[in-house]
C-alpha positions in Angstrom: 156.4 136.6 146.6 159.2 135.0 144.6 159.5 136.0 140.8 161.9 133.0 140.1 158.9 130.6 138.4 157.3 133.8 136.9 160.7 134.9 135.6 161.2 131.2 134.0 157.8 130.6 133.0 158.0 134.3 131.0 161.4 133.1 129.4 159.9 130.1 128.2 157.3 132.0 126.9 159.4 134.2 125.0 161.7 131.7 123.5 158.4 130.0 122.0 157.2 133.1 120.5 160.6 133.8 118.8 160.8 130.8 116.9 159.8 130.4 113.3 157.3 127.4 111.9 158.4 128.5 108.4 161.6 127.1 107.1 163.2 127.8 103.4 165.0 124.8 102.2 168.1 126.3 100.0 168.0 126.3 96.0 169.9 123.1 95.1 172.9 123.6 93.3 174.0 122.6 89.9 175.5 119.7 89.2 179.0 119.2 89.0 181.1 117.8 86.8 181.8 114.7 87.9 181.8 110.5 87.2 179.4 109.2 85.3 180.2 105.7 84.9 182.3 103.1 83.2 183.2 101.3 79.6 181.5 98.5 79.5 181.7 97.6 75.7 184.2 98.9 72.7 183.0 98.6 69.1 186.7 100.6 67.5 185.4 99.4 63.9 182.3 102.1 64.5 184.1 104.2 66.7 181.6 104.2 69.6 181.1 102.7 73.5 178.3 101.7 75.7 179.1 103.1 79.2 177.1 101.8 82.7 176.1 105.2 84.2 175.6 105.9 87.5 174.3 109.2 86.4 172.9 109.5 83.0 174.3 112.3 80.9 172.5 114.9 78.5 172.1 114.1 74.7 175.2 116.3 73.2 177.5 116.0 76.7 181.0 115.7 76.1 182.6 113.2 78.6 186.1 112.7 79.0 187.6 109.0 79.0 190.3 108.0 82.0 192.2 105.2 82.8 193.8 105.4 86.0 194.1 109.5 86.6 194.9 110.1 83.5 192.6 111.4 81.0 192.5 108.9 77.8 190.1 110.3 75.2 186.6 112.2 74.6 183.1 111.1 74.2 179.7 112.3 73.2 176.9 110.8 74.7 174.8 110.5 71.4 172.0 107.9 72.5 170.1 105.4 72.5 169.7 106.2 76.5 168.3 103.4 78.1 169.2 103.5 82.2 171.4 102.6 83.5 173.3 102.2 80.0 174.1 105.4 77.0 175.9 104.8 73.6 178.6 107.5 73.4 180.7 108.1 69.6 184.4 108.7 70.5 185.8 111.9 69.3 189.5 111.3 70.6 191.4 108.3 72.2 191.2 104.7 72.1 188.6 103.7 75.0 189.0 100.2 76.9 186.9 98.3 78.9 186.8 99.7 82.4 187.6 103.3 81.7 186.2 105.9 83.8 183.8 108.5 82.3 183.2 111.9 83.7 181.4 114.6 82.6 182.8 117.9 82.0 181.4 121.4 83.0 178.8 122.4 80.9 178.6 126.3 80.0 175.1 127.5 79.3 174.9 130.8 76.5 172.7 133.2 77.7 170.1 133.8 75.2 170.5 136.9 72.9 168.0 140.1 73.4 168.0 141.9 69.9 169.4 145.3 70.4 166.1 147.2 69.1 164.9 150.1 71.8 161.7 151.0 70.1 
């Protein structure tokens, strides 16, 4: 009697069994800072810029401005949002046409617990 086809027919067996149907994606992560998109128009007398997004930021993100690798100014993306474009006010610099926008990291506050042990 030869156990060779029983032997492989049992390990086949067993390496069905130990396999698992149920498969947990992981959590995505947070975003990163990152590019956001580009100048597209300047208005200096009002101190603001419409930037082309490739990823639309938050009301309230600050965004930093650069041309070339250099950082050139700061931005808040204040709205209206209407994809892909955002209207940003500028807080520092002098944006051109064509500057680079990226966001930068956002800290969250954890919420406060009152201190109260009743």
């Amino acid at each position: 009697m030869r156990l060779e086809p029983a032997l492989g027919l049992a390990l086949a067996l067993f390496t069905l069994g130990c396999t698992s149907p149920v498969t947990t994606a992981p959590a995505p992560a947070p975003a990163a800072p990152g590019f956001v998109g580009r100048v597209v128009r300047v208005n200096a007398a009002q101190r603001f810029v419409i930037v082309q997004c490739e990823r639309l930021p938050s009301e309230g993100d600050t965004l930093t401005l650069y041309r070339g690798k250099e950082p050139a100014g700061r931005l808040r993306a204040t709205g209206p949002f209407r994809p892909p474009y955002v209207a940003a006010d500028v807080l520092e610099g002098a944006p051109e046409r064509g500057d680079a926008v990226r966001a930068e990291a956002r800290i969250t506050a954890e919420p406060e617990t009152s201190g109260s042990n009743l």
